[in-house]
N, C-alpha and C positions, 0 to 999 in steps of 0.2 A: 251450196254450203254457206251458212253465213259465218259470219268474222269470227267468232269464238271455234268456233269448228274448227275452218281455216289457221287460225293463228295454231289451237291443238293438235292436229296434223302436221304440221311443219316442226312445233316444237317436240312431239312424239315420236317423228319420224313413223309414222302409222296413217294408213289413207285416210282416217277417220276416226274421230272417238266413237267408244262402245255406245251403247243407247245408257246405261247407266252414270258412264263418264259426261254424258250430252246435258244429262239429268241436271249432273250437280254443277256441271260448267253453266246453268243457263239460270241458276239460282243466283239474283244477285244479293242476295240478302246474307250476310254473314251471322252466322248464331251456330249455339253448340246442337250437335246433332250425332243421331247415330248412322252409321251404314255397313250394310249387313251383306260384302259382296265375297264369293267365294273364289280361293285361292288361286292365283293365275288369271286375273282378269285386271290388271292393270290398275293397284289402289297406288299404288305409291306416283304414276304418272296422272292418276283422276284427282287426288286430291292438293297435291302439285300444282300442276293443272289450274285449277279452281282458283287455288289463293292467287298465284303468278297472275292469272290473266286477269282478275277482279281488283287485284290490292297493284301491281304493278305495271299493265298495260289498259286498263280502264282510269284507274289513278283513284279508287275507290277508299276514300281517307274511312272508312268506316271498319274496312278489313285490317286487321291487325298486320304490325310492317314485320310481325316474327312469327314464322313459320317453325315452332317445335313440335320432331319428329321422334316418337316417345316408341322404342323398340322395347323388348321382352330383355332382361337379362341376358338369354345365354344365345343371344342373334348377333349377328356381325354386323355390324353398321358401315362396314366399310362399302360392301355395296347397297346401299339405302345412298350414300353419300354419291359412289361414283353417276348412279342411275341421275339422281336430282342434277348433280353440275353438265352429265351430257346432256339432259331438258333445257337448262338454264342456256346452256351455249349453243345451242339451235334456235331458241327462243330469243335469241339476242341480248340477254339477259347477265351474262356474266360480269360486264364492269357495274352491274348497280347493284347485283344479288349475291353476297357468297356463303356458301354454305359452308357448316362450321362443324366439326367433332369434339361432343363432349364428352369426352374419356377418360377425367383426370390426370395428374401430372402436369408440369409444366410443357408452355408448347407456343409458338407465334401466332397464333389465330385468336386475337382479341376482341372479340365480338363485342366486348362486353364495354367499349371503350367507345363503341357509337351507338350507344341511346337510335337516335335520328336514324339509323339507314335500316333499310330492309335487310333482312339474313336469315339460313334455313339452319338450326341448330336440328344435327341429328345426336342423340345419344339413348343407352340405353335407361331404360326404367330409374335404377342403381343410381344413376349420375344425375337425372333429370328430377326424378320425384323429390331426392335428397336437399337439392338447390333451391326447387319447391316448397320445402320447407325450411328453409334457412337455415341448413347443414349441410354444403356440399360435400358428399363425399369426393376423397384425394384432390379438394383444392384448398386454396390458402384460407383460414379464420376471416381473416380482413378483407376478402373478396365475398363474403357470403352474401351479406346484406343488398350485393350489388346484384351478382345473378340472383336472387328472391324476388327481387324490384322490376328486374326485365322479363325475369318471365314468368312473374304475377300481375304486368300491365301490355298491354298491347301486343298480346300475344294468341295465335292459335294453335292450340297446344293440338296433334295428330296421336290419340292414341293407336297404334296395330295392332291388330293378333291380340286382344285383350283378356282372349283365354286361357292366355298362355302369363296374365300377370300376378295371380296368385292375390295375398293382400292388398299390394301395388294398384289392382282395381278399383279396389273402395275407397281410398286412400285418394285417387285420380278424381270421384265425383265428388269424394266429400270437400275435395277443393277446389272441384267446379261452384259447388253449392255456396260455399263459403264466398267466394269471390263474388257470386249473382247476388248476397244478401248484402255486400257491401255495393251494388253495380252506382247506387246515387252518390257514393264519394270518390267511384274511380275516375283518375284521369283520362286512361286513351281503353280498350274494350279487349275483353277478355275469352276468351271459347275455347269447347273442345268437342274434336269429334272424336267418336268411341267406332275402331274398325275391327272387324273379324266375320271369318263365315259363316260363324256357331257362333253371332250376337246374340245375347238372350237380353228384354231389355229389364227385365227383373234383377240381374245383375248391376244394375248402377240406383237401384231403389232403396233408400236408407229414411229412416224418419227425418234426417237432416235435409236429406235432398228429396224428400216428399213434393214440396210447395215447386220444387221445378223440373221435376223428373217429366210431367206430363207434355213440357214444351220442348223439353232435348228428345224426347221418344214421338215428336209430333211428324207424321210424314217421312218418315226413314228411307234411305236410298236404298235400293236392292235391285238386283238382278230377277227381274220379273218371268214367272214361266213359260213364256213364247222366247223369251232372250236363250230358254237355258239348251237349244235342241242345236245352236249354232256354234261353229269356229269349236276351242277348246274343250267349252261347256258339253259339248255332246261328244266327245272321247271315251270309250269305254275302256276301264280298267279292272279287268277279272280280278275277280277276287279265291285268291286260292283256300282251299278246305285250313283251316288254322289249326297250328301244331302245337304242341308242348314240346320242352324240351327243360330240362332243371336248367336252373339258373349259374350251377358250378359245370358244368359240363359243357365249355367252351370248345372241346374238340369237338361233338357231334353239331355245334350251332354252324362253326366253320364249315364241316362238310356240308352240311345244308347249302349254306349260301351261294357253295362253290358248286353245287348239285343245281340250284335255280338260273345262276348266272348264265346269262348266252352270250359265246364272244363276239366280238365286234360292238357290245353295247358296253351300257352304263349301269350297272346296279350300286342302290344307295338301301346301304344297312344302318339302320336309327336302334342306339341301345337306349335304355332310361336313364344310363348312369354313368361316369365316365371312367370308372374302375372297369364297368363290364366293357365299353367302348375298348379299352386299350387292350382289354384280354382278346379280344374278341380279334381285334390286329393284329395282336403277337399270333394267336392260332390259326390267322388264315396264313402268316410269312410261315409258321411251320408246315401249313398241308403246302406247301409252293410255288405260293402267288407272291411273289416276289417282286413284278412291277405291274406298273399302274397300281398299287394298291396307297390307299390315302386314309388320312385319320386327323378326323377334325371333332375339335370337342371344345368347349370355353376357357380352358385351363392353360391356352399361349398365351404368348405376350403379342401383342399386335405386331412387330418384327416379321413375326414368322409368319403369322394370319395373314400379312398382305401378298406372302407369296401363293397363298392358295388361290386366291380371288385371279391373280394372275394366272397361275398353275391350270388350275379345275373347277373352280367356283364361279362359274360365268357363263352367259348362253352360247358364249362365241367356241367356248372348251368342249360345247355337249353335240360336236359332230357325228355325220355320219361317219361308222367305222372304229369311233372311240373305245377301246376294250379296257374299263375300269372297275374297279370294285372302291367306292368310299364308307368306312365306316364312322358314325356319328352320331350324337347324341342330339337331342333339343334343339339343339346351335341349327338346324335345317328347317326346321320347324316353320320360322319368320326372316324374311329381308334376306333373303337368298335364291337367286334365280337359274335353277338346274333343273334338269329334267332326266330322270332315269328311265330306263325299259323294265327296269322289275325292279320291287320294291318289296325288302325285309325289310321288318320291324316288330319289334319286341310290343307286345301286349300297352296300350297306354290307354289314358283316360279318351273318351271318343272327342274331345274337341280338339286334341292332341296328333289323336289318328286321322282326321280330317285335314289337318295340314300337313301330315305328312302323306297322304296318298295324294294331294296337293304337290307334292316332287316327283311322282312318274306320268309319264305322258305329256308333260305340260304342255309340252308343244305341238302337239295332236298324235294323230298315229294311234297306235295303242298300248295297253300297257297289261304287268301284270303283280298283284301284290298275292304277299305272306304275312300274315300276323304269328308272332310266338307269341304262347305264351311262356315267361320265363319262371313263373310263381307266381300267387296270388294270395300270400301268407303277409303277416305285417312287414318281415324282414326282407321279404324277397320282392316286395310292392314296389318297397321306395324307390324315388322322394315321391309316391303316389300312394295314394289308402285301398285297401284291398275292396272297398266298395264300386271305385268307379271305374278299375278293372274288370269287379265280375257283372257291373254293367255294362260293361264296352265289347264283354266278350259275350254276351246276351244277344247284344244289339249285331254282331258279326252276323249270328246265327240267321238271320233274316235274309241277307244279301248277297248274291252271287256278283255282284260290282259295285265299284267305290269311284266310279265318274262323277263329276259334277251333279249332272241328270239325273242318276240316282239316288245320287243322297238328298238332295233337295227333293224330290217325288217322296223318299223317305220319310223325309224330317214333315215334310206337308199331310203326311197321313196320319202325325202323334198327333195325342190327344193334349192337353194341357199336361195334367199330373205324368206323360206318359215323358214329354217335351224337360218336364221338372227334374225330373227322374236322371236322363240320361243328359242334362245339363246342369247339374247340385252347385248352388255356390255359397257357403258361408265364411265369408272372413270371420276370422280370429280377434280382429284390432277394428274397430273402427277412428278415428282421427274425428277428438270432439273440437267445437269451437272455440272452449277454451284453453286446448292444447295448442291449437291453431295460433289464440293471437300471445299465449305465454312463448310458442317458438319464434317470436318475433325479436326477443332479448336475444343476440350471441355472448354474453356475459360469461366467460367460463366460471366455475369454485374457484377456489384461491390450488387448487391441484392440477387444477386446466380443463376440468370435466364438465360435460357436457349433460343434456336430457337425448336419450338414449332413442332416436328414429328408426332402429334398425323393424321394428314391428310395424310399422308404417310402409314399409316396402316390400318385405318378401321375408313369410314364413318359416320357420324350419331353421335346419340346417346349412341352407344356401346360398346364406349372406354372405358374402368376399369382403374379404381388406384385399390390398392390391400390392404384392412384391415387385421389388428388383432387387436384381443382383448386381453386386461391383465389386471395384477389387482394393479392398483395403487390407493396408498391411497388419499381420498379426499389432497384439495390443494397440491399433490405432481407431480411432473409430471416423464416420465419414467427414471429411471437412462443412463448414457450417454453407459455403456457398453449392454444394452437391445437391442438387434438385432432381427428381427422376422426373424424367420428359417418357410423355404418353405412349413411344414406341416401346418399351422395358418394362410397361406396368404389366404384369400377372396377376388376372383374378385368382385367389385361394380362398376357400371356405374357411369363414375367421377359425372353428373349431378345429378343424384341420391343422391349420398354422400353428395353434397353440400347443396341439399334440406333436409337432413334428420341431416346434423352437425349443418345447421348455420339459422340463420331466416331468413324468406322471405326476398327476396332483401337486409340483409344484408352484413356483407363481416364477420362479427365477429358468434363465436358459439354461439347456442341458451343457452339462459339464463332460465329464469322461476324453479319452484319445482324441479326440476332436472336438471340441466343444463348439457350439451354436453362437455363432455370432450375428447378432443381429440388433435392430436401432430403428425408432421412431422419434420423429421432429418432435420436440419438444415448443409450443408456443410463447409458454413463459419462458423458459431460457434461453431459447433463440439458438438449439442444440438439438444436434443428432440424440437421446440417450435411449442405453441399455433398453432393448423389450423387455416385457414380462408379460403374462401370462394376460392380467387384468389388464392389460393396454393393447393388447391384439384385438381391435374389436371393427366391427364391420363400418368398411367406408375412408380405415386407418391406411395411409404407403407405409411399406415396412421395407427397409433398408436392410440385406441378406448379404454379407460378407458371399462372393464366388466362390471360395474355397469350401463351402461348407454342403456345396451340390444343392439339391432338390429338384432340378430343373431338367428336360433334356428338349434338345431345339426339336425331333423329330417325334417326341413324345407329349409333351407340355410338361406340367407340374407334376415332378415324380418323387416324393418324401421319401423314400428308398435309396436312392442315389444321391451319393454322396461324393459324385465326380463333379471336380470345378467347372464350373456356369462359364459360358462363353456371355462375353457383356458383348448388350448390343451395339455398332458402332452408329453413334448421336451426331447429330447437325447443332454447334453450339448456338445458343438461344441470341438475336440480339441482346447488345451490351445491356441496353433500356429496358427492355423485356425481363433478362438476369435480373434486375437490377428491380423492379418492382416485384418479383416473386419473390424474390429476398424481404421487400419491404412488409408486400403483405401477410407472410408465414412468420410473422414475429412481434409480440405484442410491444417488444419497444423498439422497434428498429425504425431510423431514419433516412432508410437509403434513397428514396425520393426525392430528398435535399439534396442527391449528388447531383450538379451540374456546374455551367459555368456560373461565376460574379452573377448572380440578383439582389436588388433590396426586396423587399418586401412589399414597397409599391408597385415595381414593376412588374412581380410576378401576379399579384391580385390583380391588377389591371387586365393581365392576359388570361387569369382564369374568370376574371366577368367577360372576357369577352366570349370565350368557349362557350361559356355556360349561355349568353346571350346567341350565339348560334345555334346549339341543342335547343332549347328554349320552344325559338323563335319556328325551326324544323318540324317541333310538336305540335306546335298552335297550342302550347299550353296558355291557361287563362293570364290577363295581363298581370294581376298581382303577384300570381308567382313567377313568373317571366323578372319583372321586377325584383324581388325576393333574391331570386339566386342570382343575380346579378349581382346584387347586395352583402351576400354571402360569398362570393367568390374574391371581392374588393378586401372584405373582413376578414377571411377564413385564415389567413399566418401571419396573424397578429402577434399571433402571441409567438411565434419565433423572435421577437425583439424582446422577450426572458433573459433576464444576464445567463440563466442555465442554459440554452439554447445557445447564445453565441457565443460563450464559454468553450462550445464545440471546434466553434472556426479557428484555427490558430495557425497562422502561415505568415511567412514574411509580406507574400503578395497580397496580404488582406486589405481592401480598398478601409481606408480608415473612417468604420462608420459602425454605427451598432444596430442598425436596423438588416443586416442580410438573412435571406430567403433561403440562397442559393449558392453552393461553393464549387470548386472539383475537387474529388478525391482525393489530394492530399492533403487539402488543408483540415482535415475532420481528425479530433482526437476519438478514444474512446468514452473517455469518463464529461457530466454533467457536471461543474461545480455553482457553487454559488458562495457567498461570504460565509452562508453558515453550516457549509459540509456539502458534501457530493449527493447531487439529486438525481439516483436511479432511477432511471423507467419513468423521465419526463414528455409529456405530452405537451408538448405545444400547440395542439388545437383545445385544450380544456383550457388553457390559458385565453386563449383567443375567446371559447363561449361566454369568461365570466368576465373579460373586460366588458360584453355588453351589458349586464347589470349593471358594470361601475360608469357606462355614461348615465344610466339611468338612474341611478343614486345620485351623482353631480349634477346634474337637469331635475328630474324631476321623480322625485322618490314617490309622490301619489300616483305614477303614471300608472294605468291598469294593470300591466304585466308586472308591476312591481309591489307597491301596497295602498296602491290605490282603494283597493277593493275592502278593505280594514282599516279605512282613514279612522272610522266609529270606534271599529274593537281595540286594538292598539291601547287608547285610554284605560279601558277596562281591563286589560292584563297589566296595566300598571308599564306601557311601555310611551316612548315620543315619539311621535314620527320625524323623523329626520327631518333635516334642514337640504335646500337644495347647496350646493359649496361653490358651483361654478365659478369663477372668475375670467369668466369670457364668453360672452355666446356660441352655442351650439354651430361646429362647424356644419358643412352640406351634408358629409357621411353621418356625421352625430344626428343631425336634421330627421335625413331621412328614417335611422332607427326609431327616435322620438316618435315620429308620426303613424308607425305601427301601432297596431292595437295588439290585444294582448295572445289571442292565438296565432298572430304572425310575427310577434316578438318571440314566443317558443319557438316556433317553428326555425325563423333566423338562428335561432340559438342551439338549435337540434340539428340544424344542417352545419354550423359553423361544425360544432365536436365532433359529427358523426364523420367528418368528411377523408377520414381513413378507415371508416369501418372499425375502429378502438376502441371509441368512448362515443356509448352511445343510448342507451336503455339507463341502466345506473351508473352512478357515481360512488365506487366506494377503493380503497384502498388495495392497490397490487401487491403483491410478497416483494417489490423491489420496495415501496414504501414501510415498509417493519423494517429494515433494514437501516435508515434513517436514523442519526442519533443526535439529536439537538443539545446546544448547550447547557451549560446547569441551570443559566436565568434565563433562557430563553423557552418562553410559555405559551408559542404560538401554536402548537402540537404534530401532531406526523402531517408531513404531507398525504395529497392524494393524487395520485398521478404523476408525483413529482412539484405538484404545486400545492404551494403552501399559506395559509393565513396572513393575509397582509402582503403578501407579494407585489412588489411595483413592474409596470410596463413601463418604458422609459416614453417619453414623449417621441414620439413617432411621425413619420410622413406616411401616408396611404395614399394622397390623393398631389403629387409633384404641384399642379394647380391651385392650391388651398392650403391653409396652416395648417402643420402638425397639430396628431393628436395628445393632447396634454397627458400628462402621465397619467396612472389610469392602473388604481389601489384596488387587488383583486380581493374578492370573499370565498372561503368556502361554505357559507350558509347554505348555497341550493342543495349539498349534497344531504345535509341532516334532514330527517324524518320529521313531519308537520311543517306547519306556521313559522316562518323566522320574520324576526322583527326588522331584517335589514333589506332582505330581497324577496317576501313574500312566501308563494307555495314551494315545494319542496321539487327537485329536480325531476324525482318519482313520478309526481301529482303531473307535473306539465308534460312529462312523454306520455302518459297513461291518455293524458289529456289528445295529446297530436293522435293515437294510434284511434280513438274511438271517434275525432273529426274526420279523419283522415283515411282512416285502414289501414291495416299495417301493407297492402300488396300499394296503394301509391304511395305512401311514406316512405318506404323503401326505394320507388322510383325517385321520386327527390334524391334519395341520398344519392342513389347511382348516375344520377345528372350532374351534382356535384362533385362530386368523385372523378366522373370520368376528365368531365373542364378540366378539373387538378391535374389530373396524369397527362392528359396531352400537352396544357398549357408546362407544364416541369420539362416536354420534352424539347419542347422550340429553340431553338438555337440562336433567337434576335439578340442583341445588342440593348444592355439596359441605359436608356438615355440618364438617367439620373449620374451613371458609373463616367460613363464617356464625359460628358459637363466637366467632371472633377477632374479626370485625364487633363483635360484640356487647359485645363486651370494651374 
């Protein structure tokens, strides 16, 4: 056996990989690809497997250091998660690898916070494609641009069960495609492999992804026909004559099941729907099956779903002698490792029924299935089309077994059109290019609204916003620091929610004996407020008053009951943790500024030097290694705004105008300045436009400035400025100067971006209308809280070297065309960085910077500039 084997076996706990697993372990070549192995043959330890021993015990800097593991919507990731971290800790892997759930909700697993280390993010579709496109559903605004960046760069994204992802499919290659047509500006490498039994590779074929389809469909892994007669693959599972039964007539489906079941085993009932799932449990506890009877469907909160996995959902629960009946919807389908003796289920699409006959026998032996059908009419289909039922129940008619063996012998004997036929895919959406790089903006309307991704993911009706419940008191609504943590979150079908929050066709919550109370975070207000109708929408956490029911722990999501919600009991977040979900869920919030005493040199110091560890970890090229060094030195400058320190007001304020950093109680609420209270300021757009103004005081022809229009300038009848300096250009002022002019944006696009706030455009928040300037004062509204002529006060950044001279802010980048004082327009230069650059590593950038910030905020050192004064 050689080492890749060996190392697999040990970390497998299996004498040996499969010949398929051998296949892709022994490929060292990382690229996107398909592989087409069927259910129960080991994909999530083969593909594991692969990256681990390639990108982690080879040290293969070519394989991506992030392993994303892309489930179907309605799969439980909980065991995708457990399965990977017992590999990883056999493999020896655990202090350098962790595996990470993305579930939304707030939660301690910040993956997102090391750039630099390897980590296995599982989550589903829902959470993962969303973040993909730079709209994470249920995470914070100001965190988007960061998960976009990480896992739109050195990442290998694992799709599963892809049959089972509806739009979510097309969506997945069309940004594979997209990434491979940017591959000469990425930074670190990109891939995806496409997994399922029923691969078709027609299915990931778009005129977009034409020019690369041929090299992800080149050589595909599969379990080859001399593999398929051994171990599991050669298990027969009879296939019983298939029945009807209507789809309202839950008592005759019950007696069936309980007619089929043999005791001492395990039968798993799969409905299509989670209405008929629950019926289908209330009438087996009526005929009385009273225990072992179980009910699993996507509609818990993770709380409760983790006691199943404990409970039943696991190979260790599927002994001999086990006498259960589980009924379940979808949710078994993918990333669930059980194995029943007989196997109901309601009529589905055949790629559908291939994983779920995929849940009996698994572990050999033999087995025996049922197909119902429950209807095959439009109403009684759903969420399926009466097409690919009455072909799935066509395709029945052929086969007395549904083992491995036979369906691949099956599937091996269609002809093309016959293959088309009983495998149809047409998305709905396709996901154009320039949808692609306009989702690059997270810029909301001035109402907080967004471009709407839910078509990008998942069809239909069975898009979720994510509930919890808590217990606010009548007329109160939730406090601003209440975050719902990932154990509480409930998927709900957004339509659903809205018929069950708000009155028929109204937009407002139901009123009557008990009225609906219920609350979504508000970004611009930095506020729980009132739902409605049009704000229920897919990917939203919707905050549900206890009192108002909906919920039951042993049922999941039930609109019917209207008995108070038991709230889950929560692990409180760290302080730090608190304490940045707060910052990033709110377009002005400064809660990252809570710490001890900083100036503003000591904190940039400490964030170049993060940023020079990430950096250095990536092997990024030297001048952006350099760059964000640069940027990290620059980046809360502009905290030295009279508005900004305005905030600090404590007796124990070290006496200085340049602080960073305070603790909590020195911080008022309100911005002022001399000439009125400056709402909704940013301190980092502060910081972007001091760098034009070294550039105006040095050197106003410099390229990134009006260099480039020294000619035209005359001709519109304008001067070019004069340089004003009156000191030579300090080292920091230096090094900016000697940028050219797409590393001068770029400087200036990481400085603003570097909370995720201000970052694509520059235009006016609703706290700026607000703004009311005096009668002769004709500087006009601010934007962002900064306003025309604004002074920085002379500053230290560098303890080593002189302060930087005061430093007279514009807002000319933010106007549309040419200005005669700072050249192109704010526009022009992002439009600019995102077609040098792309937007999947422009976003990386941001999320390098970013992350240095939030670690370097978190450090606990001792500001040498603070202690000096002590001492003095």
């Amino acid at each position: 056996m050689n080492d890749a084997n060996h190392w697999f076996a040990t970390a497998s706990q299996h004498p040996q990989p499969r010949p398929w697993q051998e296949r892709l372990l022994s490929d060292s070549v990382c690229r996107s690809r398909l592989i087409r192995v069927p259910t129960g043959q080991g994909k999530t330890l083969g593909t594991l497997g692969a990256w681990a021993w390639h990108r982690c015990v080879r040290g293969d800097k070519a394989w991506p250091r992030r392993l994303v593991w892309c489930l179907p919507m309605r799969v439980l990731t909980e065991q995708t998660v457990a399965e990977a971290e017992q590999f990883l800790q056999h493999a020896g892997l655990t202090d350098r690898v962790k595996v990470h759930t993305l579930m939304g909700g707030a939660d301690a697993e910040e993956w997102y916070l090391h750039p630099e280390r390897e980590a296995v993010l599982v989550g589903t579709q829902d959470m993962l494609l969303s973040r993909a496109l730079n709209r994470g559903y249920a995470s914070p605004r100001g965190r988007w641009p960061t998960e976009f960046g990480l896992l739109s760069q050195d990442a290998l994204w694992v799709y599963d069960e892809i049959q089972l992802m509806d739009v979510g499919l097309a969506t997945s290659a069309q940004l594979q495609a997209y990434r491979d047509q940017d591959s000469d500006k990425q930074l670190l490498p990109t891939h995806a492999w496409w997994m399922s039994a029923t691969l078709q590779e027609q299915w990931l074929h778009s005129v977009d992804t034409q020019d690369h389809h041929p090299a992800w469909t080149a050589e595909p892994i599969t379990v080859q026909a001399a593999e398929r007669n051994e171990g599991p693959a050669a298990v027969r599972k009879a296939l019983e004559a298939p029945q009807a039964i209507d789809h309202k007539d839950c008592k005759a489906f019950a007696e069936l099941i309980l007619g089929q079941h043999q005791s001492g085993t395990i039968t798993l009932v799969v409905c299509n729907t989670v209405q008929r799932a629950c019926e289908t449990y209330a009438a087996l506890g009526k005929q009385g099956r009273d225990t072992e009877l179980k009910l699993v469907h996507s509609r818990f909160r993770p709380a409760e779903r983790a006691e199943w996995r404990e409970a039943f959902l696991n190979r260790g629960a599927c002994g001999e002698g086990v006498d259960r009946i589980i009924v379940a919807t979808q949710v078994v389908e993918a990333g669930v490792d059980i194995s029943a003796a007989t196997l109901v289920t309601e009529l589905a699409p055949w790629p559908s029924l291939v994983q779920r006959f995929g849940r009996c026998a698994r572990y050999g032996g033999s087995g025996k299935v049922l197909v119902v059908d429950r209807g095959q009419d439009d109403k009684t289909a759903a969420p399926y089309t009466p097409a690919v039922l009455t072909a799935a129940w066509k395709t029945l008619e052929n086969l007395d077994d549904v083992g491995i063996a036979s369906l691949e012998a099956y599937e091996d004997s269609l002809d093309t059109a016959a293959r088309s036929a009983l495998y149809p895919y047409d998305p709905p959406h396709l996901l154009l290019r320039r949808e692609y790089d306009e989702l690059f903006d997270t810029t909301p309307d001035l109402t907080g609204a967004d471009l709407d991704i839910g078509r990008f993911i998942r069809s239909g009706d069975e898009r979720d916003c994510l509930v919890f419940w808590a217990d606010i008191a009548p007329k109160e609504r939730p406090p601003t620091t209440r975050r719902a943590q990932r154990e509480e979150l409930c998927p709900v079908p957004f339509l659903a929610a809205r018929d069950w929050l708000c009155d028929k066709g109204s937009e407002r919550l139901s009123g009557g004996k008990t009225p609906m109370r219920a609350w979504i975070w508000d970004w611009i207000d930095g506020r729980w407020n009132d739902a409605g109708r049009s704000a229920l929408l897919p990917g939203r956490i919707v905050c549900v008053a206890a009192s108002c029911g909906g919920y039951q722990p042993a049922m999941g999501f039930d609109p019917k009951t209207r008995s108070t919600v038991p709230e889950v009991t929560l692990t409180p977040l760290p302080v730090e943790q608190a304490i940045q979900e707060q910052a990033d869920d709110s377009q002005d919030g400064e809660d990252l500024s809570i710490a001890a005493w900083k100036t503003i040199a000591c904190h940039g110091g400490e964030v170049a030097k993060e940023a020079e560890t990430i950096t250095a970890e990536l092997e990024l090229p030297q001048e952006l290694r350099e760059l964000l060094t640069l940027a990290g030195l620059w980046h809360d400058l502009g905290k030295a705004h009279p508005a900004f320190q305005s905030l600090i007001e404590s007796k124990d304020r070290p006496p200085r105008k340049d602080l960073a950093k305070a603790p909590n109680p020195a911080w008022r609420r309100h911005y002022q300045c001399t000439d009125g209270e400056r709402k909704g300021f940013r301190h980092e757009l502060a910081s972007a436009l001091a760098l034009f103004a070294v550039l105006q005081r040095h050197r106003p022809d410099h390229p990134a400035l009006l260099g480039p229009w020294v000619e035209v300038l005359p001709a519109l009848g304008k001067a070019m400025p004069e340089a004003c300096a009156d000191a030579p250009p300090s080292p920091i002022e230096q090094a900016i100067l000697d940028l050219d002019a797409p590393l001068f944006d770029l400087l200036t696009y990481l400085v603003a971006a570097h909370h995720g706030k201000v970052r694509v455009a520059l235009h006016a928040a609703p706290a700026d209308q607000d703004f009311r300037a005096h009668r002769d004062d004709k500087r006009g509204l601010p934007i962002r809280g900064v306003r025309e002529a604004d002074t920085l006060p002379a500053t230290v950044l560098d303890p080593s070297a002189p302060s930087l001279p005061e430093l007279s802010l514009t807002l000319s980048p933010a106007a549309l065309g040419l200005s005669a004082t700072t050249g192109r327009s704010w526009r022009e230069r992002t439009l600019d960085l995102q077609a040098r650059f792309g937007p999947a590593a422009l976003a990386l950038l941001e999320a390098i910077i970013i992350a240095a910030d939030r670690r370097a905020s978190r450090l606990t050192t001792s500001d040498p500039m603070l202690l000096e004064e002590a001492r003095q």
